[in-house]
C-alpha positions in Angstrom: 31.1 100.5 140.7 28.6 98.3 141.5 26.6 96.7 138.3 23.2 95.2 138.3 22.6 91.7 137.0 21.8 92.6 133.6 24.7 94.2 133.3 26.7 91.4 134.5 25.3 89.4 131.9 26.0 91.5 129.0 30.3 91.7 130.5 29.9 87.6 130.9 29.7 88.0 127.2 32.2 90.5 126.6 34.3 87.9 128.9 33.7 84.9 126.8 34.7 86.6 123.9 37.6 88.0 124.8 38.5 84.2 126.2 38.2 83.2 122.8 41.0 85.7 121.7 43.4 83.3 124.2 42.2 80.0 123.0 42.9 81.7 119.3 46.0 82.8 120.4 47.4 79.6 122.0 47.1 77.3 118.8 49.3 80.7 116.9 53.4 79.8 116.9 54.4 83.0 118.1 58.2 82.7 117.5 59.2 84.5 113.9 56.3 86.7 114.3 56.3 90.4 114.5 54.2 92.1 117.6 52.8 94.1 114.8 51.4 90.9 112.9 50.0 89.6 116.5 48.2 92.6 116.7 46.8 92.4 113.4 45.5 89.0 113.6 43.9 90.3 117.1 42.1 93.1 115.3 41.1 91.3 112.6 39.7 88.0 114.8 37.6 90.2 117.1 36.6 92.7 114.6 35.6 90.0 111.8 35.1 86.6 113.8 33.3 88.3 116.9 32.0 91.0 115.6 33.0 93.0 118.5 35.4 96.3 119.4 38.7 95.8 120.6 38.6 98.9 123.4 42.3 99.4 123.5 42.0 101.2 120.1 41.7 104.6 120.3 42.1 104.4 124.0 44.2 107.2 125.8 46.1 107.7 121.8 46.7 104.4 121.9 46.9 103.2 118.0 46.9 99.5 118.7 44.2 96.7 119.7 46.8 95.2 122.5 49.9 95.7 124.8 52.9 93.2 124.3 55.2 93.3 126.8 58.3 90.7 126.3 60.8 89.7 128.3 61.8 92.7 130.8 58.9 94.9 129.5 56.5 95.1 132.5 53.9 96.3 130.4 52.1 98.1 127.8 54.4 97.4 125.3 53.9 98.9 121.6 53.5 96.3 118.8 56.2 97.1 116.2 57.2 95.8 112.5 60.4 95.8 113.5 60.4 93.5 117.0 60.2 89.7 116.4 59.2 87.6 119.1 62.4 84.6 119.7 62.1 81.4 120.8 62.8 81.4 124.8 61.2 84.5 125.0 58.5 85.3 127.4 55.4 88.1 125.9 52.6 89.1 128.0 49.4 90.1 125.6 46.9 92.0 127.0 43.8 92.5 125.1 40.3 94.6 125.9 37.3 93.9 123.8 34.1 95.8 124.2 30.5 94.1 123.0 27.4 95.7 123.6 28.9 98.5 125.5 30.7 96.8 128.1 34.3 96.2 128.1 36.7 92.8 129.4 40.0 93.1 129.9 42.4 90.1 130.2 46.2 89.0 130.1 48.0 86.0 130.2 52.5 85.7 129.5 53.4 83.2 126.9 56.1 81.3 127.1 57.6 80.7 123.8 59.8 77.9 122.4 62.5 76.9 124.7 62.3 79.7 127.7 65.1 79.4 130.4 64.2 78.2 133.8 63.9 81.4 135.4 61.6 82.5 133.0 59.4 79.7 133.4 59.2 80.1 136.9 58.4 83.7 136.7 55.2 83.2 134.9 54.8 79.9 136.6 54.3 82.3 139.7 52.8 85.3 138.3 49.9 83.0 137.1 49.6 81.3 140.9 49.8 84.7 142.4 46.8 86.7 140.2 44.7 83.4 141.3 45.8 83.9 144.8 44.3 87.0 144.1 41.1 85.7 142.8 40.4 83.2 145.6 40.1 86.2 148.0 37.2 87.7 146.1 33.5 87.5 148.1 31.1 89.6 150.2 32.4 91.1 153.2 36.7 90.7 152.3 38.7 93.7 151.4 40.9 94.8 148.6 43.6 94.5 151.2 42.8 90.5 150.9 43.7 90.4 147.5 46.9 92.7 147.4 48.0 90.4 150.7 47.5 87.1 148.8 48.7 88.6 145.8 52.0 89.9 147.6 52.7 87.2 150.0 53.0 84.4 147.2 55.4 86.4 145.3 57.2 87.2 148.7 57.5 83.9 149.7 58.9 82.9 146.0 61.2 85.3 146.2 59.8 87.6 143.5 58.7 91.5 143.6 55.8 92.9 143.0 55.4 96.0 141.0 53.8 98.5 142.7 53.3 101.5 140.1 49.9 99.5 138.3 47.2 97.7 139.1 43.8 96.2 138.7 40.7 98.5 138.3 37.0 98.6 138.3 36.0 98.0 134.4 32.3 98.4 133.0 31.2 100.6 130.4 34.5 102.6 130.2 37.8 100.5 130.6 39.2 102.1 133.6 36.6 102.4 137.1 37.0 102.9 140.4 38.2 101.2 142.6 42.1 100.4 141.9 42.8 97.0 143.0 46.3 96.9 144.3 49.1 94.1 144.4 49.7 94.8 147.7 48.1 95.2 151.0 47.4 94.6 154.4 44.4 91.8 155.1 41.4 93.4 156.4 41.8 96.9 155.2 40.8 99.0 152.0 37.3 98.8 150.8 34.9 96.1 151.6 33.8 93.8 148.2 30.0 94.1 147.7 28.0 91.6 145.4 27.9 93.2 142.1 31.6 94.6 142.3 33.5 94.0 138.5 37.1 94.5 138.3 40.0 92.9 137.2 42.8 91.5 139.4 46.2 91.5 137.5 49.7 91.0 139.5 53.2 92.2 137.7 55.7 89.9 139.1 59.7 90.7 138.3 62.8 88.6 139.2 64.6 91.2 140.5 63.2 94.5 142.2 60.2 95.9 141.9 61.3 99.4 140.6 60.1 100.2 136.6 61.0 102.7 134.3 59.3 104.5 131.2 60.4 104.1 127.8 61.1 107.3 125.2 57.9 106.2 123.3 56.1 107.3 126.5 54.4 103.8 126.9 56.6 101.2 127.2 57.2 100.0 131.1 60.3 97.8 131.8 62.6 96.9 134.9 65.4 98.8 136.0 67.6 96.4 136.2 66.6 94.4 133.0 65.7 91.3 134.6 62.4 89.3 133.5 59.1 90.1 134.7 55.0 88.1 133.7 51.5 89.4 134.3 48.6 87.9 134.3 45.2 89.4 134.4 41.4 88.7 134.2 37.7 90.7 135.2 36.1 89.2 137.6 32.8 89.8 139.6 31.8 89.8 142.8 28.8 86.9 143.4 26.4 86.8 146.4 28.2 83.7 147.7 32.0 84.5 145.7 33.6 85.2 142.7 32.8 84.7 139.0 35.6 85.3 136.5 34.6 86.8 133.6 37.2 86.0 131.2 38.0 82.5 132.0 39.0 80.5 129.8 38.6 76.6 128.8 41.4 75.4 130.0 41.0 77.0 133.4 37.6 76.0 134.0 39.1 73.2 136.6 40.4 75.9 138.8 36.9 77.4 139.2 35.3 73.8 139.6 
């Protein structure tokens, strides 16, 4: 659970890698592209350009490098040849890549083309509430800070949060204790420790919070159809705060 410096340092690289999928992604024009050709470029940018292991692969029987999730897909959606992403559409891609052992794990919900209001404002608010999230993280608060801060700005925006996932410990294998709810009461759940990695990643819907299981046995979406965003990052517990991992460059002014 809890990592030593050095390995810190080796999942800050992992992290900075993985940021660079993002910054790859965002200069892609998503709309007319399959999910099955986003993967691909994926695999083959941090296979070839990092030289690095993308850990969803093989993971659980998981054939593919990353989950897409667009629209009213909650998550780990299943890239397809057959499933073009439209303009107005919103697609969550979360990606894990492993170097040197150690694994990051990161999200972030595009907003492609011309995206209705409401769909704006859903990953508008996603994205505020996972750093809600983030700000909570130091020695001495709880995971019950986070999932408060993390709940109570989706509450008060009149969004729910989805209670069936959450964020987890991640080091050498993708999934650690402890689980990192969405939800919470302040000052309850474990205490955060310097040294502490895991990754804080809210699912915000429109409507309610309740999901359901596709056939493929993967696929998460809402019961009543409407939208839902995620956003996600691996962060680490400092002696004085918290250091995200997988930030990337054009976040660096929320850290600063």
């Amino acid at each position: 659970m809890v990592k030593t410096p050095d390995e810190i340092a080796l999942m800050r690289i992992s992290g900075k890698l993985l940021a660079s999928v993002f910054s790859m992604l965002d200069t892609i024009e998503l709309a007319g592209m399959t999910t099955m050709q986003v993967n691909d470029l994926v695999d083959r940018f941090i296979t070839d350009d990092l030289d690095a292991r993308p850990a969803s692969k093989g993971q659980y029987g998981f054939k593919y490098v990353l989950n897409c999730s667009i629209n009213h897909v909650v998550c780990h959606g299943v890239p397809s040849t057959k499933e073009v992403i439209q303009d107005g559409d919103i697609i969550n891609l979360d990606i894990t890549l492993e170097k040197n052992g150690y694994i990051a794990d990161s999200s972030k919900t595009y907003v492609v083309g011309d995206a209705s209001p409401a769909a704006r404002r859903i990953v508008r608010i996603a994205q505020a509430a996972m750093w809600k999230g983030i700000e909570q993280v130091r020695p001495g608060a709880t995971l019950g800070d986070i999932g408060f801060a993390i709940s109570n700005h989706a509450k008060k925006n009149g969004c729910s949060v989805v209670r069936d996932y959450c964020g987890h410990g991640i080091g050498r294998e993708m999934h650690e204790e402890p689980q990192v709810l969405n939800y919470g009461k302040r000052g309850t759940g474990l205490k955060l420790r310097e040294g502490m990695v895991f990754t804080i990643e809210p699912m915000l819907n429109l409507g309610s919070r309740f999901v359901s299981t596709e056939d493929d046995g993967w696929t998460v979406v809402t019961r009543d159809r409407k939208l839902s965003a995620q956003f996600e990052h691996t962060v680490a517990v400092t002696q004085t705060g918290v250091e995200v991992l997988t930030l990337r460059p054009d976040e660096i002014e929320r850290v600063t």
